[in-house]
C-alpha positions in Angstrom: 111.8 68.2 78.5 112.6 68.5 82.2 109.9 68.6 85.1 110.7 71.9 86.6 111.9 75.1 85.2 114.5 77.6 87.3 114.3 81.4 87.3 116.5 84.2 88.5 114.3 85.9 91.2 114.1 88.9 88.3 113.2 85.8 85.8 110.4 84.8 87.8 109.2 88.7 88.0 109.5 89.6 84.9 107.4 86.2 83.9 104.9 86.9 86.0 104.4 90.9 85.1 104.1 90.2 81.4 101.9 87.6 82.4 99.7 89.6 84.1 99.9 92.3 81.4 99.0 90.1 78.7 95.7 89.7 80.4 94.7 93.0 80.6 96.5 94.4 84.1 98.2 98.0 84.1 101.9 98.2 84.6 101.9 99.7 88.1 99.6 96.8 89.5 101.5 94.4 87.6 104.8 95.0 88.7 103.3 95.1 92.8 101.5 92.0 92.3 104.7 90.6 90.6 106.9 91.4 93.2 104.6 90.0 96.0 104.2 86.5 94.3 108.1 86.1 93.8 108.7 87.0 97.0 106.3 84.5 98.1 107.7 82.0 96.4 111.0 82.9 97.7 109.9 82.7 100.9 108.8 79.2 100.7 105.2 79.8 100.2 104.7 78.2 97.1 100.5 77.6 97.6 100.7 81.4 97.9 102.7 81.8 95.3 102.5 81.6 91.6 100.3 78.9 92.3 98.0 81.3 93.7 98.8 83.8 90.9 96.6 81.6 88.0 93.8 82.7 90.0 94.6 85.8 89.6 94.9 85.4 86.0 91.9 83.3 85.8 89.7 86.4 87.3 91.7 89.2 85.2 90.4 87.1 82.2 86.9 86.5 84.0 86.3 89.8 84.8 86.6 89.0 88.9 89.7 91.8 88.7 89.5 95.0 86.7 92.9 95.1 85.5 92.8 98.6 84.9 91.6 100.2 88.6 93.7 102.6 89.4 93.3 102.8 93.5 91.7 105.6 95.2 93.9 106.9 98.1 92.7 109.1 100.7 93.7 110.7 104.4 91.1 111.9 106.2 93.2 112.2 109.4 96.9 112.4 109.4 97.3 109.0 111.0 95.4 106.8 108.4 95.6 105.8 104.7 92.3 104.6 103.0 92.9 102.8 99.5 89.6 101.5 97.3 90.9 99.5 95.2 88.2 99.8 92.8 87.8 96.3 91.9 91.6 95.6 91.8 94.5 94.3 93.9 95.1 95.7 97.4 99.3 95.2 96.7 98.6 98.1 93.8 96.8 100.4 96.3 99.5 99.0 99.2 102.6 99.5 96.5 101.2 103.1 96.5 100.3 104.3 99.5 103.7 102.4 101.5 106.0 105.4 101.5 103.2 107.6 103.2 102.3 105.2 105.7 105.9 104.8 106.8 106.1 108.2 106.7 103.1 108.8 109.0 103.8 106.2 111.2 107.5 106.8 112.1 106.0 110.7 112.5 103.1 110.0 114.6 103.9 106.4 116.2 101.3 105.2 115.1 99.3 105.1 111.6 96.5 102.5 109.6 96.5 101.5 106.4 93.3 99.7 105.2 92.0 98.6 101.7 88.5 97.6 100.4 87.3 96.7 97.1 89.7 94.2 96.6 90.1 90.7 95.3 92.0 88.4 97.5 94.7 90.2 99.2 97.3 87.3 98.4 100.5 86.3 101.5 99.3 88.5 104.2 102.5 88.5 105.7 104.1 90.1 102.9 102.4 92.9 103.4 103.0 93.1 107.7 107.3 92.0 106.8 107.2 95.1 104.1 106.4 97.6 107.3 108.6 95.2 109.5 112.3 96.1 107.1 111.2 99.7 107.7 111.4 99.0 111.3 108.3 99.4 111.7 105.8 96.6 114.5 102.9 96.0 111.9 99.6 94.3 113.0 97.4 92.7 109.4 93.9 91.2 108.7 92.2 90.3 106.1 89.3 88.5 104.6 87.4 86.5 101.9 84.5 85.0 101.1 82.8 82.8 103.3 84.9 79.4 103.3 85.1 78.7 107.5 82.2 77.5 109.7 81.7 80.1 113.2 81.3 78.8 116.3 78.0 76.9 116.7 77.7 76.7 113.0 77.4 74.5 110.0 77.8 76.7 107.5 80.9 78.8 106.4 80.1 82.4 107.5 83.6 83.8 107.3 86.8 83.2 105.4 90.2 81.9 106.9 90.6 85.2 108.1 94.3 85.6 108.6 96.0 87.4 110.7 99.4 88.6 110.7 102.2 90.0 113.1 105.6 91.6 112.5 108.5 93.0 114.2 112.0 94.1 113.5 115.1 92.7 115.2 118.7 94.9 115.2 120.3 92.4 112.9 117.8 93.3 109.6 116.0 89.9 110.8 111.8 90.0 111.7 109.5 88.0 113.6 106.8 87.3 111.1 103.5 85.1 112.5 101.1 84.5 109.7 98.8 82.0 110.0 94.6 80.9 109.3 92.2 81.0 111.5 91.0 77.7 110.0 92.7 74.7 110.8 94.5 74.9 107.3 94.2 77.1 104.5 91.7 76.6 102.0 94.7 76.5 99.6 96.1 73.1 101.3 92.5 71.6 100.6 92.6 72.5 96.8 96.3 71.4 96.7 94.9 67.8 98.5 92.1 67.1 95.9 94.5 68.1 92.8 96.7 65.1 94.1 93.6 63.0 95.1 94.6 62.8 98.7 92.3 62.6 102.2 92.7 65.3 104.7 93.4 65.1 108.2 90.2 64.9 110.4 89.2 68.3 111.9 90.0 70.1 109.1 86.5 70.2 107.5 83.0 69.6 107.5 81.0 68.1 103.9 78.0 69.8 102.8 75.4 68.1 105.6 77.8 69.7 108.2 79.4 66.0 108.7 83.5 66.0 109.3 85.1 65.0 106.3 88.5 63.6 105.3 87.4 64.1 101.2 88.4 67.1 100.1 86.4 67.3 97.1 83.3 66.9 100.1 85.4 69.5 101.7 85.7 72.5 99.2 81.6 72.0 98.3 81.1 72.0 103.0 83.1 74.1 105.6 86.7 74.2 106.9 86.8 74.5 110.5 88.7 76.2 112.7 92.0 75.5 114.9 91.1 75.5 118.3 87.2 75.4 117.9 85.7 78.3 119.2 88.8 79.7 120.1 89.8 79.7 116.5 86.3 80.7 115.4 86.3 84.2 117.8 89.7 85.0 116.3 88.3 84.7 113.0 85.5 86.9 113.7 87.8 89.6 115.3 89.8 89.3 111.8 86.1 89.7 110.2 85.8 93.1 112.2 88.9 94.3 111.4 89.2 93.4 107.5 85.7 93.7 106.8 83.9 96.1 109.6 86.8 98.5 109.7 87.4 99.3 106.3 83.7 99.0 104.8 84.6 95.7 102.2 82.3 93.4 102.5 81.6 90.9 105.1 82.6 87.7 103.8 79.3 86.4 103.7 78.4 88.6 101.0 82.2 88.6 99.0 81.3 86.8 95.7 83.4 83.7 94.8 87.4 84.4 93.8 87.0 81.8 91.7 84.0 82.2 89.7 81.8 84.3 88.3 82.9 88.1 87.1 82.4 90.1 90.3 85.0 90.8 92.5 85.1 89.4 95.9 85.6 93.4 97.1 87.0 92.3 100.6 89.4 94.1 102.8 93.2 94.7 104.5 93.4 96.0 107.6 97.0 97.0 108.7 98.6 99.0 111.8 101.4 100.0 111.4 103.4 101.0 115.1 106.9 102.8 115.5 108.8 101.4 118.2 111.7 103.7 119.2 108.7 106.2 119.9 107.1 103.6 122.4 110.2 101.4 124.1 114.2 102.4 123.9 116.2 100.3 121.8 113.5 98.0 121.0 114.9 96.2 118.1 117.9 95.2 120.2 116.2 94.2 123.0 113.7 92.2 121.5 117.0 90.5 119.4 118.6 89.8 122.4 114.7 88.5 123.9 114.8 86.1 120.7 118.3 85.1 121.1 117.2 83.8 124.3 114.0 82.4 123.7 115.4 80.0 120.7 119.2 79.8 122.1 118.2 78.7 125.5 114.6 77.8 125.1 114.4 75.9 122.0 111.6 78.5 120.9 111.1 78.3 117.3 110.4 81.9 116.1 108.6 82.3 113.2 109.5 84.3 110.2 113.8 84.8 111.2 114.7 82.1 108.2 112.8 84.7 105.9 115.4 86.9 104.6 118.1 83.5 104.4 115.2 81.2 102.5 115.2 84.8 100.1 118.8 85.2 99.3 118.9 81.4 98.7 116.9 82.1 96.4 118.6 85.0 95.0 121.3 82.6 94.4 119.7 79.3 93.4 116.9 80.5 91.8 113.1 79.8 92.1 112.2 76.2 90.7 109.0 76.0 89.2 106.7 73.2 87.9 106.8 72.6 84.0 103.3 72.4 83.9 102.8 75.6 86.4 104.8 77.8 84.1 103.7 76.8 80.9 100.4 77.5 82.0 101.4 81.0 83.1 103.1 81.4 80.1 100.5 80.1 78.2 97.7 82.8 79.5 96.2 85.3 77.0 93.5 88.0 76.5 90.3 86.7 75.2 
């Protein structure tokens, strides 16, 4: 038996739908949450990926996702989307509700998207690139429960709080930032203890508030933020956003993803921004912009080897751990 297993990019989907359906998820959410995770994967974020999908599986069993929510969409003003996801998975209400905000915000310039109720909103980025091959400039936050110490504190008050940017370029390319507000995600710690490695100092504090290069001591303390309190104001801005914005609850009080059978019920905030409407050939002159900033410059620009690292993929396949999808595979109903 070989160590790794490799699927089409349809393989991988399919794998992963009936996966999810075999544990009690609806087709609809199924099929969104499938298509996110491959193209995860596909992107190279393999944490984020179907690693990250056995959670999801773990709290569809566990009751921390109601497989079954069907997401509550509403427009209370012609320039935003509100989705509850009632317990589900903000890529169903997203899946849904992504025609109309296009729709709205190529219209109007400018529309928001946002999403409570929801466990763990999965790649942010996904969901900010989505907006960004509609030509669309999108603008994402989200959080989680409380995993990252603030500024001046100990204790974790929020979660890694990401925050995502996008924007198209002529040539079908996108700028795509996505990144923590903690010094790592919390994902690179778990990956570091399954492997029985030390993390870098900085990255976390232990449960007495001490740094910490154990990260066993690590996932039971506080990450930290990049940049200090730099990194800690940006994470509370994210906390606004995700969390204030959209009425899902403030991380302190989001119930463990892993654990338990509540959902976390946290939030998505996205803007979404229409930029013929604002600047004149915008997506050629920010190509030509990027063309000079990495040709000249030496700028590296996140998120342009996105669409390349995909249709490598589309033609080598996605290579997965035997172990990670025989454990997919292996999932059932109770």
């Amino acid at each position: 038996m070989t160590d790794a297993v490799t699927l089409s990019p349809q393989e991988a989907r399919d794998l992963a739908r009936t996966a999810l359906m075999r544990v009690g998820m609806v087709e609809t959410a199924a099929t969104a949450l499938a298509g996110a995770t491959v193209d995860a994967e596909m992107a190279g974020k393999n944490a984020i990926g179907f690693t990250h999908l056995t959670d999801y599986l773990r709290s569809l069993v566990d009751g921390r996702i109601d497989g079954r929510a069907e997401p509550l969409i509403t427009s209370p003003v012609p320039a935003i989307v509100k989705c509850d996801a009632m317990g589900g998975v903000a890529q169903h209400g997203f899946a849904i509700a992504l025609e109309e905000l296009v729709t709205k915000a190529k219209a109007l310039g400018i529309a928001v998207f946002t999403v409570q109720n929801s466990y763990t909103t999965g790649e942010l980025g996904w969901y900010a690139a989505q907006l960004a091959q509609e030509g669309l400039v999108a603008i994402a936050a989200t959080n989680g429960p409380a995993l990252l110490a603030g500024a001046g504190s100990r204790l974790p008050v929020y979660c890694t709080n990401p925050l995502a940017f996008a924007a198209p370029l002529a040539d079908g390319r996108f700028l795509l930032v996505d990144q923590a507000s903690s010094a790592t995600a919390y994902v690179k710690i778990r990956e570091a203890a399954a492997r029985g490695e030390a993390i870098p100092a900085g990255w976390a504090l232990d449960q007495e508030g001490e740094p910490t290069t154990d990260p066993f001591a690590a996932m039971k303390g506080a990450l930290l933020a990049f940049g200090g309190t730099r990194g800690a104001n940006v994470a509370l801005m994210v906390e606004v956003l995700a969390a204030g914005l959209t009425g899902a609850n403030w991380s302190l009080d989001a119930p463990d993803f892993q654990a338990g059978d509540a959902s976390p019920g946290v939030g998505l905030f996205l803007l979404a921004l229409a930029p013929q409407l604002l600047a004149d050939g915008f997506s050629t002159r920010f190509a030509e912009q990027v063309e000079r900033l990495s040709g000249v410059y030496g700028v590296h620009i996140p998120g342009l080897d996105r669409v390349e690292r995909q249709r490598q993929a589309e033609s080598a396949g996605i290579v997965l751990p035997r172990q990670l999808f025989d454990s997919i595979s292996s999932f059932r109903r109770n």
